[in-house]
Backbone bond lengths (Angstrom), bond angles and torsions (degrees), N, CA, C in turn:
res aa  C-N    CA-C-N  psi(-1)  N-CA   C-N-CA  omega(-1)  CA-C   N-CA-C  phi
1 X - - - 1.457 - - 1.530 110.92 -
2 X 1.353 128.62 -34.77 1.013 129.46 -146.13 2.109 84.25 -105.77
3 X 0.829 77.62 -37.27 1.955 82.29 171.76 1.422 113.96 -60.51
4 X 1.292 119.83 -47.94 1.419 120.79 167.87 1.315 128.52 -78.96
5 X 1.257 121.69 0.34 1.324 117.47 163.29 1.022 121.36 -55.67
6 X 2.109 120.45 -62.23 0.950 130.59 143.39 1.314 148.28 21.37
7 X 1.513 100.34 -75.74 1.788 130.36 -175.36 1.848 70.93 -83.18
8 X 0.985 114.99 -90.52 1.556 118.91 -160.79 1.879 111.18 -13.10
9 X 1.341 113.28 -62.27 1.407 113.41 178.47 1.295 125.41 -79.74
10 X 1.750 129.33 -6.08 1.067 138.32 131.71 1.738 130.36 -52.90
11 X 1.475 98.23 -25.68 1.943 94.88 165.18 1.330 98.40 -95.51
12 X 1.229 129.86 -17.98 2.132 108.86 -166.14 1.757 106.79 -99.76
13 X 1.417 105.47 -32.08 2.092 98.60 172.96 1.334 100.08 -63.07
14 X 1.613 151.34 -43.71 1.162 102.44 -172.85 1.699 125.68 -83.73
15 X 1.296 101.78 -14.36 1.550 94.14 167.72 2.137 119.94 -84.45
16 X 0.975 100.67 -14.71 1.677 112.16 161.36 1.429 109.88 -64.86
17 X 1.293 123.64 -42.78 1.378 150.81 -173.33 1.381 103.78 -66.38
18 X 1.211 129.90 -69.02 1.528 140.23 164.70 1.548 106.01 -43.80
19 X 0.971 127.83 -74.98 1.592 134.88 -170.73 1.661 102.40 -37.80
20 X 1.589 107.84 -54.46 1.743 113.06 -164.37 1.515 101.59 -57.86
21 X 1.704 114.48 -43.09 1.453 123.55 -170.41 2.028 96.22 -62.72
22 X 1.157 97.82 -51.74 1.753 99.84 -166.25 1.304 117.10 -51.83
23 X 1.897 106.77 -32.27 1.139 101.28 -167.19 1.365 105.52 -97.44
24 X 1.932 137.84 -7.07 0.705 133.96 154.72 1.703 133.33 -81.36
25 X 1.703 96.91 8.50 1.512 100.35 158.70 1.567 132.10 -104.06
26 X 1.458 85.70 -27.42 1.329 103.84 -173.22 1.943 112.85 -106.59
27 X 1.306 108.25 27.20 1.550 119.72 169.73 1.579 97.34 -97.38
28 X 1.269 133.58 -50.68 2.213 131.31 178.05 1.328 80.51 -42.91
29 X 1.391 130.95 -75.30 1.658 128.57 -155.33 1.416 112.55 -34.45
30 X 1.521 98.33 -67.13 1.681 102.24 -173.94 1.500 127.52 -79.73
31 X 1.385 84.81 0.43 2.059 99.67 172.78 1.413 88.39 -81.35
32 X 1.585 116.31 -62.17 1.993 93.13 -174.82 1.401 124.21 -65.24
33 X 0.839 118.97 -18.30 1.795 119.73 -178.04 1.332 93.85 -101.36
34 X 1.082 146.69 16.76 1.392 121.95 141.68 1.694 110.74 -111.34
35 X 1.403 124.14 -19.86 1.291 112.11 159.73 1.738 115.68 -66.73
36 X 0.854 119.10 -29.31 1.411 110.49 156.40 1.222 139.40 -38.32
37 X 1.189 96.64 -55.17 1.474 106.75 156.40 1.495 134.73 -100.15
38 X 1.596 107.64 29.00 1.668 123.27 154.90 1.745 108.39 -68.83
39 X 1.367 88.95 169.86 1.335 110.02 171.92 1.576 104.48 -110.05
40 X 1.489 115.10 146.63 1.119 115.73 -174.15 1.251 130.15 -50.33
41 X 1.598 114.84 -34.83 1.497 107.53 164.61 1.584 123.11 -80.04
42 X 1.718 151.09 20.40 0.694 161.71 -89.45 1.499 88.19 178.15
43 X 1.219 108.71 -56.90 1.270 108.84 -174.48 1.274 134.02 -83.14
44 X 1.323 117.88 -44.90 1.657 144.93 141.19 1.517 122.40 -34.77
45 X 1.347 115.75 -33.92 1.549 116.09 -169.40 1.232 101.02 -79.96
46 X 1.092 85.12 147.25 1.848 116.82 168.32 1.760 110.46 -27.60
47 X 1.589 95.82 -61.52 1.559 102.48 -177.32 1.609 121.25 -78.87
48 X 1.057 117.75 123.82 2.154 116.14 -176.25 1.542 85.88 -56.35
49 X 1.351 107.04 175.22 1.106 125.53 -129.46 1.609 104.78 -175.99
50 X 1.417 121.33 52.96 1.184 134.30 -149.74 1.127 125.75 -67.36
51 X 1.468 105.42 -28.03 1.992 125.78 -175.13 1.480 97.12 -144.91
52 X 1.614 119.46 125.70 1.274 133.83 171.59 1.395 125.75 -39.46
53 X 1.310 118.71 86.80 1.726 109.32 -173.29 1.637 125.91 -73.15
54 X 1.463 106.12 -10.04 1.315 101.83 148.75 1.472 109.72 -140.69
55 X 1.450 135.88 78.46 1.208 130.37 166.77 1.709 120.43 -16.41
56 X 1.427 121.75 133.12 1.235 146.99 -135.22 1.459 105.41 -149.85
57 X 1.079 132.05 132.34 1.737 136.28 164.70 1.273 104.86 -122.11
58 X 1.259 127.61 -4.96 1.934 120.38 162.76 1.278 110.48 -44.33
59 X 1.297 138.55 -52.31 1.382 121.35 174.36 1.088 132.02 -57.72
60 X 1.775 113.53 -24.58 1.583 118.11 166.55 1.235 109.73 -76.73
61 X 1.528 128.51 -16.21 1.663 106.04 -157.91 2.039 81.41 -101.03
62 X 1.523 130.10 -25.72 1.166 101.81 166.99 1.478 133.69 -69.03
63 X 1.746 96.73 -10.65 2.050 89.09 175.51 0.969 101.32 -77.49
64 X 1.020 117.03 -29.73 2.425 111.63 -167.38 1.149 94.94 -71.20
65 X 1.574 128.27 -31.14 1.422 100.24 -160.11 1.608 102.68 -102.73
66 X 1.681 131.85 6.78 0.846 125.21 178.96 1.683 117.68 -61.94
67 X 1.635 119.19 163.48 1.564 111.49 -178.28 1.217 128.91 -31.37
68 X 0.701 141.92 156.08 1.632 134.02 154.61 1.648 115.32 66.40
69 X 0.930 111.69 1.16 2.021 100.25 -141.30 1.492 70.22 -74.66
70 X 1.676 156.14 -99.71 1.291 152.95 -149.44 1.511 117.41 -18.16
71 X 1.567 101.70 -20.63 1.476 107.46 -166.00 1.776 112.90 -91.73
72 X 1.666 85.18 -22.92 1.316 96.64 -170.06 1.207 118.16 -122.09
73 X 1.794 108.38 16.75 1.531 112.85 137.29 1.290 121.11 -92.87
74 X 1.287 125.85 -11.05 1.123 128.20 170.32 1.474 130.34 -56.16
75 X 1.714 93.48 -59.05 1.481 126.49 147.05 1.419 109.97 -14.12
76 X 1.099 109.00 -84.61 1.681 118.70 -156.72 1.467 105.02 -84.56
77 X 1.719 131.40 -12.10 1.400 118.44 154.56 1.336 119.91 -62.21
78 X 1.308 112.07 -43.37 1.088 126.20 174.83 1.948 124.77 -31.39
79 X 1.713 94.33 -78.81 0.896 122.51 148.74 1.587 122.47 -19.37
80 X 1.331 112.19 -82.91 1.402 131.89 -165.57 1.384 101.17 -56.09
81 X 1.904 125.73 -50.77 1.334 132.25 -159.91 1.668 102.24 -73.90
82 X 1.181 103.36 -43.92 1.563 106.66 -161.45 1.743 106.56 -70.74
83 X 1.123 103.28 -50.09 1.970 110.80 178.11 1.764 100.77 -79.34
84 X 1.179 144.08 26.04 1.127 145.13 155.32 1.898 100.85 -120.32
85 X 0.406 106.93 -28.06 1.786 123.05 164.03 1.802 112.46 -48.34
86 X 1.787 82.08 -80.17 1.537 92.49 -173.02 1.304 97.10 -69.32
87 X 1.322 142.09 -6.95 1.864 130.22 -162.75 1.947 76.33 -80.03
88 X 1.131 109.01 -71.44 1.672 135.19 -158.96 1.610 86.33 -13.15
89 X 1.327 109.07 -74.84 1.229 147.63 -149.69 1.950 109.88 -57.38
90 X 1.183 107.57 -46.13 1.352 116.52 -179.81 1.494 105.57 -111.41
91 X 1.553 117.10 7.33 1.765 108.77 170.33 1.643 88.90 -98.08
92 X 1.445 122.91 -22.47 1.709 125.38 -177.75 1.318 98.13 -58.30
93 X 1.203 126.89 -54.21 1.585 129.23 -174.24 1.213 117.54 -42.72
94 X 1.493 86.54 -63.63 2.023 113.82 -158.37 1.551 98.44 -62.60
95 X 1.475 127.20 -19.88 1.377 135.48 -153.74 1.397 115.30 -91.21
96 X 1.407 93.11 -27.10 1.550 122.90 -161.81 1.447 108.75 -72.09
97 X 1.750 102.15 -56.47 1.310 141.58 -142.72 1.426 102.90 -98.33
98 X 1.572 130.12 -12.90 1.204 148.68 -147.65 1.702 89.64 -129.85
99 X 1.212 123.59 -66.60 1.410 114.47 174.35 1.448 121.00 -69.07
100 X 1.166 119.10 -34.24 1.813 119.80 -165.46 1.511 95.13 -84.23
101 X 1.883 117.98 -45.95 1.296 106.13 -139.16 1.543 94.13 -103.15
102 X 1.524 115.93 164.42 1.268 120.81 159.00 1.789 126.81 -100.52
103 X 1.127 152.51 131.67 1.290 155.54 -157.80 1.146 127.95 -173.31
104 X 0.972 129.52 132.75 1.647 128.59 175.85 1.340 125.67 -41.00
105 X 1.339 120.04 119.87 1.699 105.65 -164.78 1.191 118.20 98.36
106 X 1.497 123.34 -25.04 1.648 107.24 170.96 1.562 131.09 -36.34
107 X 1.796 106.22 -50.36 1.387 105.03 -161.13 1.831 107.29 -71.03
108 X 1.483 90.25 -26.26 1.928 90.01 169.08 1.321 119.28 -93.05
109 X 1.505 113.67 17.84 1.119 115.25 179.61 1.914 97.83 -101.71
110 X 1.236 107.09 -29.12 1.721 111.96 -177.90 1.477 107.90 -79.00
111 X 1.648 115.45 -34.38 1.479 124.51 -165.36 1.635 90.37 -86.99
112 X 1.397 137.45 0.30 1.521 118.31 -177.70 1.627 86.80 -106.65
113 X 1.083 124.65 -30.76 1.622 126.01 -176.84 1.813 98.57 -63.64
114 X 1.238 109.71 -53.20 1.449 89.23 166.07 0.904 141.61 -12.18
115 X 1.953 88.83 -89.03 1.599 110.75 -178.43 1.497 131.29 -43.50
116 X 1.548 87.54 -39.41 1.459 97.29 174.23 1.690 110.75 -55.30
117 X 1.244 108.67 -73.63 1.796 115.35 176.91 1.824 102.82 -14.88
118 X 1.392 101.83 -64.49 1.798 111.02 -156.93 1.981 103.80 -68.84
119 X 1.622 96.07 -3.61 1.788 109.64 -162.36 1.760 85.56 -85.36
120 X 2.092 89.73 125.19 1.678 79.38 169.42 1.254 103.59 -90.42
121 X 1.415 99.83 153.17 2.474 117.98 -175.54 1.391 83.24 -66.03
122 X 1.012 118.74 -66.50 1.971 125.48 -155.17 1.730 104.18 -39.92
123 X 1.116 125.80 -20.74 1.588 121.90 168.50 1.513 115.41 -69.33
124 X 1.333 93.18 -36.69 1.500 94.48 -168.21 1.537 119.28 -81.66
125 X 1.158 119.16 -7.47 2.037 142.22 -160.05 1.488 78.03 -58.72
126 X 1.372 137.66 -48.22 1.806 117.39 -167.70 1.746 104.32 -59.90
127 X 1.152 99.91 -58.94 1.540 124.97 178.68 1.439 103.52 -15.79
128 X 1.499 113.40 -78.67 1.402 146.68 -165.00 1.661 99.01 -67.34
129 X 1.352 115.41 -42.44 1.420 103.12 -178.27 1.317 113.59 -88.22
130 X 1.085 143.68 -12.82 1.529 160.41 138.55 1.964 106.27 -33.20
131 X 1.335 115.00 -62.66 1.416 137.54 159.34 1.718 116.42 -19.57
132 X 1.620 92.38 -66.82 1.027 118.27 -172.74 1.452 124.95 -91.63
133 X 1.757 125.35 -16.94 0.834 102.91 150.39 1.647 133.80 -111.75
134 X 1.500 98.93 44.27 1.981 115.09 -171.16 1.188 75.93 -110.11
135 X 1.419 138.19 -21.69 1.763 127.58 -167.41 1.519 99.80 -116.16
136 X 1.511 116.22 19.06 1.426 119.67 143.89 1.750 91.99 63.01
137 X 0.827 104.42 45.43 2.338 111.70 179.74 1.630 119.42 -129.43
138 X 1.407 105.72 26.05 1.344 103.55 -171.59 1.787 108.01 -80.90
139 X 0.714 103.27 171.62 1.806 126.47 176.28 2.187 85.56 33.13
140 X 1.731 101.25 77.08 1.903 97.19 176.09 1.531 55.91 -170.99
141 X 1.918 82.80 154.00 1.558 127.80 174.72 1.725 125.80 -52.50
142 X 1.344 86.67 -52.33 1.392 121.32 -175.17 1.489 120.83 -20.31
143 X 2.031 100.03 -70.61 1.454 120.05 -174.66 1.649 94.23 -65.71
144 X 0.965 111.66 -50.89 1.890 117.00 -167.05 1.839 96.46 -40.49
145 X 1.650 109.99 -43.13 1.504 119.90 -167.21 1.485 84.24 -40.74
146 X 1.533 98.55 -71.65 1.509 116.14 -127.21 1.624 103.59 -66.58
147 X 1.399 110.97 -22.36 1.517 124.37 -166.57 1.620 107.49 -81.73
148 X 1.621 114.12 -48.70 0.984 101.06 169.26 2.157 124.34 -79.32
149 X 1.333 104.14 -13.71 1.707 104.17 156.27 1.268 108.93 -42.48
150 X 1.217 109.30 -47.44 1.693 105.12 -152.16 1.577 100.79 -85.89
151 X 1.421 118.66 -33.97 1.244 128.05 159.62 1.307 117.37 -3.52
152 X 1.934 103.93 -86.81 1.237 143.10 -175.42 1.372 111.30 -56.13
153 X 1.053 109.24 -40.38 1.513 124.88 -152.99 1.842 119.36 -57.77
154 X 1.782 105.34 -28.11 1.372 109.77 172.27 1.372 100.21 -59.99
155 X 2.120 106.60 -79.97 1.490 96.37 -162.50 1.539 129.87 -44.37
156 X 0.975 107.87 -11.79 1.808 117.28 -165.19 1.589 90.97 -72.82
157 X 1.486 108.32 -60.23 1.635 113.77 -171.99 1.552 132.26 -60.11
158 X 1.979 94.51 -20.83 1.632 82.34 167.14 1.468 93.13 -106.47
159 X 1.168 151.02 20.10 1.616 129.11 158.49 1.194 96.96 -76.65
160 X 1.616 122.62 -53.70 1.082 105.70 -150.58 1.672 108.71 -65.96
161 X 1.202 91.11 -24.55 2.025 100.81 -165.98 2.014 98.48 -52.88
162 X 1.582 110.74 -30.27 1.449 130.89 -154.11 1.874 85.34 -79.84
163 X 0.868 123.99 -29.87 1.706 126.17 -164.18 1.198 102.80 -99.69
164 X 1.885 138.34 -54.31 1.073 125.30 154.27 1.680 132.21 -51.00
165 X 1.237 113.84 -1.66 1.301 114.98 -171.29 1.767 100.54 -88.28
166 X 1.422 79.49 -32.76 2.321 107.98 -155.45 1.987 86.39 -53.31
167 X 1.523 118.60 -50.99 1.533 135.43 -154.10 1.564 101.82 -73.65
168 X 1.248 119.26 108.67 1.464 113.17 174.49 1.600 126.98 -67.66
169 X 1.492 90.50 146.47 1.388 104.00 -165.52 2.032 107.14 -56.73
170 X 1.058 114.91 -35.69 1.219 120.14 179.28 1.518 111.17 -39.67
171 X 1.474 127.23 -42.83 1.611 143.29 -142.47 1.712 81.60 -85.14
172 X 1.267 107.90 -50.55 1.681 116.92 -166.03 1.602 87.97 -60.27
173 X 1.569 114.12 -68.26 1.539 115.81 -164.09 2.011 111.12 -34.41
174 X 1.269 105.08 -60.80 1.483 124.20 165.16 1.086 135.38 17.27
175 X 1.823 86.56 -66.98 1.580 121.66 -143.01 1.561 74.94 -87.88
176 X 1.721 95.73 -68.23 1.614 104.77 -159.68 1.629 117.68 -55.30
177 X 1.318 124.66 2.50 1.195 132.37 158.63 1.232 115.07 -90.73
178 X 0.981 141.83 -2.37 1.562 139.91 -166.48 1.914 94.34 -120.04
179 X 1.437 106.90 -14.60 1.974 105.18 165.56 1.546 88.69 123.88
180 X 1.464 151.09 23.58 1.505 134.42 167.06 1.588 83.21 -82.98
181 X 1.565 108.12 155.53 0.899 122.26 147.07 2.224 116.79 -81.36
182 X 1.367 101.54 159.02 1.682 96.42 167.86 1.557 128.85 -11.37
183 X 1.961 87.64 -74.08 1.041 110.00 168.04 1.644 123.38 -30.35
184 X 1.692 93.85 -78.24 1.886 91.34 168.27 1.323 128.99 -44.97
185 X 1.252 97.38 -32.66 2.033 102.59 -167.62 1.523 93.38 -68.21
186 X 1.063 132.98 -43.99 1.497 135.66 173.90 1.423 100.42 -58.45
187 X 1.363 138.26 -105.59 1.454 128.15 166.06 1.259 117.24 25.48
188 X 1.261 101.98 -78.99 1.899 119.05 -155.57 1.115 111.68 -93.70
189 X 1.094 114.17 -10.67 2.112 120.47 -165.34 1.492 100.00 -125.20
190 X 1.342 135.95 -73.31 1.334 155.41 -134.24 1.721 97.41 -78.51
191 X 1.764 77.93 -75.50 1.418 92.28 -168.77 2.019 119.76 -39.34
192 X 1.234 104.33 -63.94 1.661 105.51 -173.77 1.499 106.88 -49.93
193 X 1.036 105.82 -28.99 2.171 101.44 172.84 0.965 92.86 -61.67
194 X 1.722 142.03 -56.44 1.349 135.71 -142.96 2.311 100.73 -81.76
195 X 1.045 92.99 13.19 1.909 92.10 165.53 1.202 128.13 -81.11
196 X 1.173 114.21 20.11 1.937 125.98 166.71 0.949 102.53 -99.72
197 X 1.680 109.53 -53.55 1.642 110.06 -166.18 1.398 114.82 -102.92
198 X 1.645 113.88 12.06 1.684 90.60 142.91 1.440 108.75 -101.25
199 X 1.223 114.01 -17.49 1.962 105.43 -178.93 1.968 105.21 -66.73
200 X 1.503 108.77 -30.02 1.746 88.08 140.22 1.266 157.57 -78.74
201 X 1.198 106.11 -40.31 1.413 114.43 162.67 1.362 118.21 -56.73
202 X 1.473 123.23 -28.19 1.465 114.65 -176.24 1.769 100.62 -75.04
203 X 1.463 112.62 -46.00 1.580 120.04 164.91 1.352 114.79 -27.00
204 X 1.249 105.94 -62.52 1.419 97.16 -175.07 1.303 122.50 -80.41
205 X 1.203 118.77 -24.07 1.767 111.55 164.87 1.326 116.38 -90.79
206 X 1.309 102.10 22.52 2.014 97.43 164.22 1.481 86.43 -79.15
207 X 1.683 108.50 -73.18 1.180 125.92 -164.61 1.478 130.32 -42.87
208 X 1.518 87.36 -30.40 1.544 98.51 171.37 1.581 116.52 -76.10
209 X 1.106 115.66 -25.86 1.926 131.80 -156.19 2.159 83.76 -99.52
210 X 1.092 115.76 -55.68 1.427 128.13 -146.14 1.679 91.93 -76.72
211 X 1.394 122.88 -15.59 1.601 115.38 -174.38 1.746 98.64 -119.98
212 X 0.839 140.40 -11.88 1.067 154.56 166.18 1.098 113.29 -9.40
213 X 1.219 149.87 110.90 1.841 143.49 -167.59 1.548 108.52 -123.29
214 X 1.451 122.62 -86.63 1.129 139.23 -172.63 1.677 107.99 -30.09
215 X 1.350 124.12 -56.69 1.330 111.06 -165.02 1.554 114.04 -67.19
216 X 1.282 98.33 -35.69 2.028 113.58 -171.81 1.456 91.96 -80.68
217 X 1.056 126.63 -5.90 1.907 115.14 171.26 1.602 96.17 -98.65
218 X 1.173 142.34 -48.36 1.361 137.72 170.38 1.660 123.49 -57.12
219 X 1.585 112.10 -35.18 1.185 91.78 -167.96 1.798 110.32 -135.38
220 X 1.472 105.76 25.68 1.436 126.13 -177.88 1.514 87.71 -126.44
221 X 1.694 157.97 103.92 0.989 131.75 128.13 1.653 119.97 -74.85
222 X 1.310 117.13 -14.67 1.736 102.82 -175.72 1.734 95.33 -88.22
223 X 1.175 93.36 154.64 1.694 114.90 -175.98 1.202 127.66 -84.60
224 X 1.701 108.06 -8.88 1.392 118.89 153.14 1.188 121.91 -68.46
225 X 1.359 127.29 -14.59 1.359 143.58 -174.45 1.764 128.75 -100.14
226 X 1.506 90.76 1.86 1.880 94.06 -137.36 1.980 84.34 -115.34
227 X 1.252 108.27 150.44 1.476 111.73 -173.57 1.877 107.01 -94.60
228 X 1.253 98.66 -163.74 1.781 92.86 -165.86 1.197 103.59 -101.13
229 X 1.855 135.51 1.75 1.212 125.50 149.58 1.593 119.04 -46.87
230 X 1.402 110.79 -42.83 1.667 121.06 178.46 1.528 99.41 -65.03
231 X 1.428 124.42 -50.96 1.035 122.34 -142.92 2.014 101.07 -89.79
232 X 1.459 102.99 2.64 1.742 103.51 172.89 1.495 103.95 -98.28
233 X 1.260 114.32 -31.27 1.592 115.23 164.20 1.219 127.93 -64.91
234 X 1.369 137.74 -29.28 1.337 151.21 117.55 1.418 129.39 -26.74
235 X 1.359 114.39 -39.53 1.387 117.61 160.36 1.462 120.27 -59.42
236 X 1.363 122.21 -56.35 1.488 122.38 173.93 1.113 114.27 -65.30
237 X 1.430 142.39 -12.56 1.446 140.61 167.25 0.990 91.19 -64.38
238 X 1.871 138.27 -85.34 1.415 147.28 -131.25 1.562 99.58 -92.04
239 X 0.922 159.32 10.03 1.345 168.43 -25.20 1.738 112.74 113.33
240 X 1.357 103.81 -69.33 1.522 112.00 -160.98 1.777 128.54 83.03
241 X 1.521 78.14 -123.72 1.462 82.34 -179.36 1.786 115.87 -101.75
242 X 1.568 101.95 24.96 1.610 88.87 -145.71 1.923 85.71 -91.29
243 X 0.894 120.88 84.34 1.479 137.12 169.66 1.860 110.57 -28.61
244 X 0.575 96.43 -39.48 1.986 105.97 -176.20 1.607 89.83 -75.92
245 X 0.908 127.86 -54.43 1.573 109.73 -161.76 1.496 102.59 -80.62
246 X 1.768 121.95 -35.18 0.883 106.18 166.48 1.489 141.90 -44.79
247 X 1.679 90.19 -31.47 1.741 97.47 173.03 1.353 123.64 -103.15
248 X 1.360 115.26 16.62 1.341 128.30 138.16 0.944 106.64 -68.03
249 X 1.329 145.11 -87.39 1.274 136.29 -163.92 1.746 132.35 -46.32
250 X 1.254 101.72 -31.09 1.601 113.69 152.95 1.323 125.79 -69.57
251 X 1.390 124.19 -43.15 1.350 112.53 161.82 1.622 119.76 -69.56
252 X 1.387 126.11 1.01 1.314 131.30 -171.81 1.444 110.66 -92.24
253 X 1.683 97.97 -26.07 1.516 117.54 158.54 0.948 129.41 -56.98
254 X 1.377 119.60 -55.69 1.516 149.54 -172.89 1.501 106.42 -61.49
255 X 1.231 110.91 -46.92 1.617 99.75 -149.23 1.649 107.53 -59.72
256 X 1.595 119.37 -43.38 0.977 138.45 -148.09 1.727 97.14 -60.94
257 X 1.215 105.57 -35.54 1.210 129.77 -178.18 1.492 128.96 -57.94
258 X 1.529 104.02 -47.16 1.377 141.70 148.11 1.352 128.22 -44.67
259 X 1.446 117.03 -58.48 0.988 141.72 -168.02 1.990 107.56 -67.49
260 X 1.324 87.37 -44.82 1.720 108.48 -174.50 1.507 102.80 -68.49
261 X 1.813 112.74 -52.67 1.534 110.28 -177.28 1.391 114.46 -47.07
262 X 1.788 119.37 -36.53 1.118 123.20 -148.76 1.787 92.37 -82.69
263 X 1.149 104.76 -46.02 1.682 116.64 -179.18 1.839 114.43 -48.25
264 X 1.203 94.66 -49.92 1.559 90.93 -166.40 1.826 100.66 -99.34
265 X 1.432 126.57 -13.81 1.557 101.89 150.37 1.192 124.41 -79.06
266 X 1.140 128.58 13.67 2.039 126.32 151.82 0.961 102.08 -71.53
267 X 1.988 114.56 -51.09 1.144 95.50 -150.17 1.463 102.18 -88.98
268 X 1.066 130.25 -9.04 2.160 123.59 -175.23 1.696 99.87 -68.09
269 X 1.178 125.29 -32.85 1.378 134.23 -172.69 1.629 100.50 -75.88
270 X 1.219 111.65 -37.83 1.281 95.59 173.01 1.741 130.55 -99.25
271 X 1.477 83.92 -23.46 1.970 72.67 151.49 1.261 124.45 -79.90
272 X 1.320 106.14 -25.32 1.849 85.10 166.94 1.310 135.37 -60.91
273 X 1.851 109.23 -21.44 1.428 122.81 -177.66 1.802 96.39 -79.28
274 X 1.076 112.76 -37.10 1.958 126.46 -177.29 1.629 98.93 -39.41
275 X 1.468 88.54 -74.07 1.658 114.29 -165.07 1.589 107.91 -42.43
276 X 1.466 108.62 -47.64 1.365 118.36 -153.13 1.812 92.41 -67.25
277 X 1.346 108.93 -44.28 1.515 106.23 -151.82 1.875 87.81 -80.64
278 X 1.510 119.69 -29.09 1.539 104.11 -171.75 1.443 97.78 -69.06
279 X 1.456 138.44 -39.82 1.552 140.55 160.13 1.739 102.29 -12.44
């Protein structure tokens, strides 16, 4: 008896352990998405108010219809899709070319990818806006692309470098003996293993690109230009105190965010099961 206690409270703290963390991360979440959908007195009263007793969409139909907001989801899809795009795209290369190949400069080519990663952006916002406005590009999409590409662009290059490394060289050799060229053997072999680690890397440079503040407050001042991080800070100014719409508008933020995690961890789990069996 006294032996199994032991084993016993060694299997239940770490799942007790998990639950306390979950429910102390994930209680802010469901406090804003359900004040969202409070009713104004619900929210204001004295007493919390834990589950919506009459669910409400007035706070959603005033964030949609606030200024700009269409402009400045547009904005930041824009934004977010295209510089998580181009990261994908040129960390696939760099990843490739860094694990398979040998060349002069690699090892300072991995140790500057570092630095960069551990380099905080927020030093550099004079830098970049200096950049940007000698090249006459202020308050346009463009620089935001290229700034947050480059952003992303370390972590992407050593995960991905970590996943092409994982795939043995033999699978590549294989192909290209049986008549693929490089090219193909990458294509047809390489690539479908590598669907974990872009359904992360793209994760993290949504999240990274999609919350983004400091640069689009420095180097976007017109509001035709400006993404919906600006435009939720702007909301609680012009807004006030009215708390429900505010948390409409934060969960209006959120979801997209949400929505994506939930999408691409099905799918990384299942390209890894894909990959393994086309291996």
């Amino acid at each position: 008896m006294r032996r199994s206690l032991p084993r016993t409270i060694s299997r239940v703290w770490p799942g007790a352990t998990a639950v306390v963390l979950f429910a102390f991360f994930a209680f802010p979440v469901y406090w804003m998405f359900s004040t969202a959908f409070k009713a104004n007195k619900d929210i204001v009263g004295d007493t919390p108010v834990w589950f919506p007793t009459s669910p409400t969409f007035e706070h959603f139909d005033k964030a949609v219809s606030a200024d700009g907001f269409w402009t400045f989801v547009g904005n930041s899809l824009t934004v977010t899709l295209v510089a998580v795009a181009l990261s994908l795209v040129i960390a696939l290369l760099a990843s490739f070319a860094v694990a398979r190949m040998r060349f002069k400069g690699r090892k300072s080519f991995i140790l500057v990818m570092m630095m960069a990663q551990m380099a905080p952006w927020e030093v550099m916002v004079i830098a970049y806006y200096m950049i940007v406005r000698d090249a006459d590009m202020l308050n346009s999409l463009p620089p935001l692309i290229a700034i947050y590409t480059v952003m992303v662009l370390p972590f992407t290059v050593l995960t991905l470098r970590g996943y092409v490394a994982a795939v043995p060289k033999e699978l590549e050799e294989s192909a290209m003996v049986d008549g693929c060229t490089r090219t193909q053997a990458f294509v047809k072999v390489i690539f479908p293993l590598l669907a974990p680690g872009l359904m992360a890397t793209s994760l993290f440079g949504f999240i990274t690109v999609w919350n983004e503040f400091p640069m689009v407050l420095i180097l976007n001042k017109d509001p035709g230009s400006q993404t919906l991080p600006l435009w939720l800070t702007g909301f609680r100014t012009t807004f006030g105190d009215d708390w429900g719409a505010t948390m409409a508008a934060s969960s209006l933020f959120a979801i997209p965010i949400l929505v994506l995690f939930v999408i691409l961890q099905r799918k990384a789990v299942g390209g890894l099961t894909s990959g393994a069996v086309k291996g």
